[in-house]
C-alpha positions in Angstrom: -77.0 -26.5 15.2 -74.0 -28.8 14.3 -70.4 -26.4 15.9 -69.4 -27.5 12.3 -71.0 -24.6 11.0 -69.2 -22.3 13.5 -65.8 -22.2 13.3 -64.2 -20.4 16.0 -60.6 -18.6 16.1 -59.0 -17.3 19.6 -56.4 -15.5 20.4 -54.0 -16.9 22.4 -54.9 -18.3 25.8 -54.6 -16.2 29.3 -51.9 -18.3 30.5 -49.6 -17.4 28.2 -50.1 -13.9 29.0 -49.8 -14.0 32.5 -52.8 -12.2 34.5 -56.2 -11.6 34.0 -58.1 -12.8 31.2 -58.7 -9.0 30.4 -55.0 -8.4 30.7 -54.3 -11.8 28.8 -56.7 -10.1 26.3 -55.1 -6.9 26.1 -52.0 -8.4 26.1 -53.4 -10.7 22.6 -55.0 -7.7 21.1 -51.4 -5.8 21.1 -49.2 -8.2 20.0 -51.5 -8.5 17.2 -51.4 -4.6 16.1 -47.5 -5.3 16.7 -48.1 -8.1 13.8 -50.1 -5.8 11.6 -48.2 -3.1 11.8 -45.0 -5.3 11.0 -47.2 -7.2 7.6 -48.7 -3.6 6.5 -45.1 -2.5 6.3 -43.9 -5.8 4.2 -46.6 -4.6 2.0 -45.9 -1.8 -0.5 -49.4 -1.1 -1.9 -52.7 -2.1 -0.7 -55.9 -1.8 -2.9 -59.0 -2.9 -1.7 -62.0 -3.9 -3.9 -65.5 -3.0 -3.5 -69.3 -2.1 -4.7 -72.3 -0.9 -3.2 -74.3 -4.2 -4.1 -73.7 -7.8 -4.8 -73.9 -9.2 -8.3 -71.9 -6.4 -9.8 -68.6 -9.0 -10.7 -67.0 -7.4 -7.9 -64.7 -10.4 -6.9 -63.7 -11.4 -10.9 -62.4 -7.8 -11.2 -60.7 -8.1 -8.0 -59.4 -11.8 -9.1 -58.1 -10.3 -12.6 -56.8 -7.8 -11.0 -54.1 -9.9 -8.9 -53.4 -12.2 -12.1 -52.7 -9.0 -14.0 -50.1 -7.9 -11.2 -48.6 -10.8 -11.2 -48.5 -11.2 -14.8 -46.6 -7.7 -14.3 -43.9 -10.1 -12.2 -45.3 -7.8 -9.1 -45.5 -9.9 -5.9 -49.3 -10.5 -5.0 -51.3 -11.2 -2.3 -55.1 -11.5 -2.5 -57.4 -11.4 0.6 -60.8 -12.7 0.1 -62.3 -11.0 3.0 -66.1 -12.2 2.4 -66.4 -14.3 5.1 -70.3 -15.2 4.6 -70.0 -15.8 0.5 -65.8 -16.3 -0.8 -65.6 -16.7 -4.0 -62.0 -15.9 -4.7 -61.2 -19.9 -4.5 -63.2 -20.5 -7.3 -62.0 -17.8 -9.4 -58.7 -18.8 -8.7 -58.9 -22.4 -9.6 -58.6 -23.0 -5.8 -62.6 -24.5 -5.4 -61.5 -27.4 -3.7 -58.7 -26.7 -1.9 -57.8 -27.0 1.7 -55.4 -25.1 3.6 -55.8 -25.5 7.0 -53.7 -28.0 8.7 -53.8 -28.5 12.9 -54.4 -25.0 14.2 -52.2 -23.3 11.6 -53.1 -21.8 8.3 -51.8 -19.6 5.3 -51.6 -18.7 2.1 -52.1 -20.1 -1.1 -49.8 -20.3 -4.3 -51.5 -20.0 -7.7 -48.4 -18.7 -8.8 -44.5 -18.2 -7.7 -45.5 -14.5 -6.9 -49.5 -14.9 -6.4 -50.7 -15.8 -3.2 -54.5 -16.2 -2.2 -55.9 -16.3 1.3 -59.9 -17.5 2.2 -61.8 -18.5 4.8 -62.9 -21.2 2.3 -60.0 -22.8 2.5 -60.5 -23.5 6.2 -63.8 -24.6 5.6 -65.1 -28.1 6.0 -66.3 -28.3 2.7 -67.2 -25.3 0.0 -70.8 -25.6 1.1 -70.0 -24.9 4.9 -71.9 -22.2 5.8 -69.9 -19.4 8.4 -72.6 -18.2 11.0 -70.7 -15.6 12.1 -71.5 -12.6 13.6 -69.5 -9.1 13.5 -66.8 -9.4 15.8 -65.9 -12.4 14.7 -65.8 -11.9 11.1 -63.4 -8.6 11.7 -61.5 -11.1 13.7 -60.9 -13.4 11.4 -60.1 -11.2 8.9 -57.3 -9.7 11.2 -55.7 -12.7 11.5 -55.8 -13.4 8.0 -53.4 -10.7 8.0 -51.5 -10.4 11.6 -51.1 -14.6 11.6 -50.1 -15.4 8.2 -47.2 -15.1 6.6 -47.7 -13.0 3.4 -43.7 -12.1 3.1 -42.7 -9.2 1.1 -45.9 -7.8 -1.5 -45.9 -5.3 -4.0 -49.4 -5.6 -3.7 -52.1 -6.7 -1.3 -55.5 -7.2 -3.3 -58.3 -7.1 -0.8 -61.8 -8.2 -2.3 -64.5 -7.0 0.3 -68.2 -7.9 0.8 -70.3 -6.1 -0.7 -71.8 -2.9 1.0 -70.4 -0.8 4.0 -70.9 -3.1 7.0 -68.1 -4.7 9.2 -65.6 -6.4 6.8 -65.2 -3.0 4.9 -64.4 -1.5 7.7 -62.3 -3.6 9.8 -60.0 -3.9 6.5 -60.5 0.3 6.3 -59.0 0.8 9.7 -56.5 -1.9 9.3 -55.0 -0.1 6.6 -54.8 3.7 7.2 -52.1 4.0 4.7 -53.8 1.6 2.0 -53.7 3.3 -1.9 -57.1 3.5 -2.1 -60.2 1.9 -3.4 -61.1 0.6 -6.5 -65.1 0.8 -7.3 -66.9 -1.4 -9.2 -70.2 -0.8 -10.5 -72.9 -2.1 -13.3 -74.3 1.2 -15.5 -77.7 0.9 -13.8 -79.4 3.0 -11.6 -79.7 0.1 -8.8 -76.0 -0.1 -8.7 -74.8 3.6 -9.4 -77.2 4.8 -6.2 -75.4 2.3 -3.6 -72.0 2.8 -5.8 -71.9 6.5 -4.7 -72.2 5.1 -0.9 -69.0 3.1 -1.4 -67.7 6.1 -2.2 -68.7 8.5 0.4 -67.8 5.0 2.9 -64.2 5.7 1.4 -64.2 9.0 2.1 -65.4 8.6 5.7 -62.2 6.6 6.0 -60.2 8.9 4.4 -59.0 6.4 1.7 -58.8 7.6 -1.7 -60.9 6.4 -4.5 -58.7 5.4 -7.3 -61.0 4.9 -9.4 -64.8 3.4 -10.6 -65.0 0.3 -12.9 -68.0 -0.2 -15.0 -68.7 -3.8 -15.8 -71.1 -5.5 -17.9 -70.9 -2.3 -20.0 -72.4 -4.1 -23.2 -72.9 -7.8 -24.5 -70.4 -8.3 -26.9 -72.1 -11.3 -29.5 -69.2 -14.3 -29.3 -70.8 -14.9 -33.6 -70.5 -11.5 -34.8 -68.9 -9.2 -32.8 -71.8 -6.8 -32.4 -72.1 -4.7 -29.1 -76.0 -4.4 -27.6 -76.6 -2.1 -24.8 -78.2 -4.9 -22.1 -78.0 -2.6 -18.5 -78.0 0.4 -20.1 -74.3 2.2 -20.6 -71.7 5.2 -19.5 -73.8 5.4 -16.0 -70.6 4.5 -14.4 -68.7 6.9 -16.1 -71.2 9.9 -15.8 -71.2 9.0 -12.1 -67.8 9.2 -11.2 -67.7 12.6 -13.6 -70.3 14.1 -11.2 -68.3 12.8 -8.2 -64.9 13.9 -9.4 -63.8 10.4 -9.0 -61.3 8.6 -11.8 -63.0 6.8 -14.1 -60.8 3.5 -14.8 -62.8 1.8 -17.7 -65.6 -0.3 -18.8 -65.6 -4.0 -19.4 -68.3 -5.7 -21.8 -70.7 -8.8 -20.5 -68.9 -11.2 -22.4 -69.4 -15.0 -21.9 -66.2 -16.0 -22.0 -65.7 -13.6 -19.0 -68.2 -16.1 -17.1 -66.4 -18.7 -18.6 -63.1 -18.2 -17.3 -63.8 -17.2 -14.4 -65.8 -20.5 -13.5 -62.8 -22.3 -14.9 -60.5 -19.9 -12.7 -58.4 -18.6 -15.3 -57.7 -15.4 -16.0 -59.7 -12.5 -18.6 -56.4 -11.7 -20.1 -54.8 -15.0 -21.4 -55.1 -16.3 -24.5 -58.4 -17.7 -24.3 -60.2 -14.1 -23.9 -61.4 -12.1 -26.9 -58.9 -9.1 -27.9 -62.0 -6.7 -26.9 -62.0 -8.5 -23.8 -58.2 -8.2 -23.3 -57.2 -4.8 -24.2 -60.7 -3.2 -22.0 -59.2 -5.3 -19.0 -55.9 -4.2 -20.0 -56.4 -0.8 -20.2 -58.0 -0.8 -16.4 -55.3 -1.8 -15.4 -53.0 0.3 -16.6 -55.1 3.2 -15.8 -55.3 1.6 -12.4 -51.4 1.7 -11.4 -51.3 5.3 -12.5 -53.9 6.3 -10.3 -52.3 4.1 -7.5 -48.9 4.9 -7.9 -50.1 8.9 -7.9 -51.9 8.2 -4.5 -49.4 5.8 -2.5 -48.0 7.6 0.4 
């Protein structure tokens, strides 16, 4: 197996530190909480994004989210931390960029006040695999944080992989004091059954839910305007009734949603549909109620 396809990210070496190399790595291990701590408090709000199961549009919520901040003139960061499949690049219009330059990295501007950080962009080429096991990836995704130089955010977006597993949490614990999480889920049963997981995963962390997103709520014909009921619909809603969980909104399976999005560019420009627009819209906005009510 070519090292290509195993990129690898230490701390600082043991001379530096003086010591042992468990000192040296104690030593690492704290200056970096020092650097967390010190970029978690640069950062007034911190969402993170996330969904029981892959496929759900997950990452092109979390994507339209931080356009709409910043459309807002809010400061934005957003973290892609899916380190096996990012595809916060692409839906940024960032698919072939590279970041990484020597041993340094950082982020990426889409926009004066939006700001996009991936391990894509560190990558070799967008169909570099990253063979990574646990540790590594929650690594990584530390330094993504502790290492690069975010500045002063109104909001951190942070899209996570899908499920409960090792990104979810190493992003969890990172941020004790984060807002919340934002839920996104398709009306089906497949979805809502690992959707209430998320959930409960939030609650283990004690993180607030702020909120469950239903997408791909209807197909919305692009000829004559007519909704059809594809994945069924209100599951999401009914769900996070049950739960006692907000409900934020619904968005339609729309093909210029797919569109965009390859094109990375956002839902709400000009280029959307109004129904498009004002469901997205009013997400949003139900969104920064919810997080503004939970923020510490």
């Amino acid at each position: 197996m070519s090292d290509s396809y195993i990129p690898q990210y230490q701390p600082k070496k043991a001379a530096e530190h003086g010591g042992s190399t468990a000192g040296a790595r104690q030593g690492a291990y704290e200056e970096q909480e020092e650097r967390l701590r010190q970029q978690s408090a640069a950062i007034a709000h911190k969402i993170l994004v996330l969904s029981g199961k892959g496929g759900v549009g997950k990452s092109t919520v979390a994507a339209n989210l931080a356009w709409a901040l910043a459309m807002r003139d809010k400061r934005v960061g957003l973290l892609d931390a899916d380190i096996n499949g990012p595809t916060i690049p692409l839906l940024m219009g960032l698919a072939d960029h590279n970041a990484r330059t020597g041993s340094t990295f950082g982020p990426v501007a889409v926009m004066e006040n939006l700001q996009v950080m991936s391990i894509s962009f560190l990558l070799e080429s967008s169909d570099t695999p990253t063979i990574w096991r646990g540790p590594l990836k929650g690594g990584v995704i530390r330094q993504f944080v502790a290492d690069v130089d975010w500045g002063i955010l109104d909001y951190l977006v942070i899209d996570l992989p899908p499920g409960t597993g090792d990104e979810p949490l190493t992003v969890g614990q990172m941020f004790p004091d984060a807002d919340g999480g934002v839920i996104v889920t398709t009306p089906q049963e497949a979805s809502l059954a690992v959707c209430r997981k998320a959930i409960n995963f939030l609650k283990a962390l004690q993180l607030p839910c702020l909120g469950v997103i239903e997408n791909m709520s209807g197909f919305v014909c692009p000829h004559c305007g007519k909704e059809t009921t594809i994945f069924s619909q209100g599951g999401g809603q009914k769900m996070a009734a049950q739960i006692g969980v907000p409900f934020l909104g619904s968005l339609p399976l729309a093909p210029e949603i797919v569109r965009l999005s390859d094109d990375g560019r956002p839902i709400l420009g000009a280029h959307a549909s109004p129904a498009v627009r004002e469901a997205f819209s009013r997400i949003v906005a139900n969104l920064l109620g919810e997080a503004d009510s939970s923020a510490p």
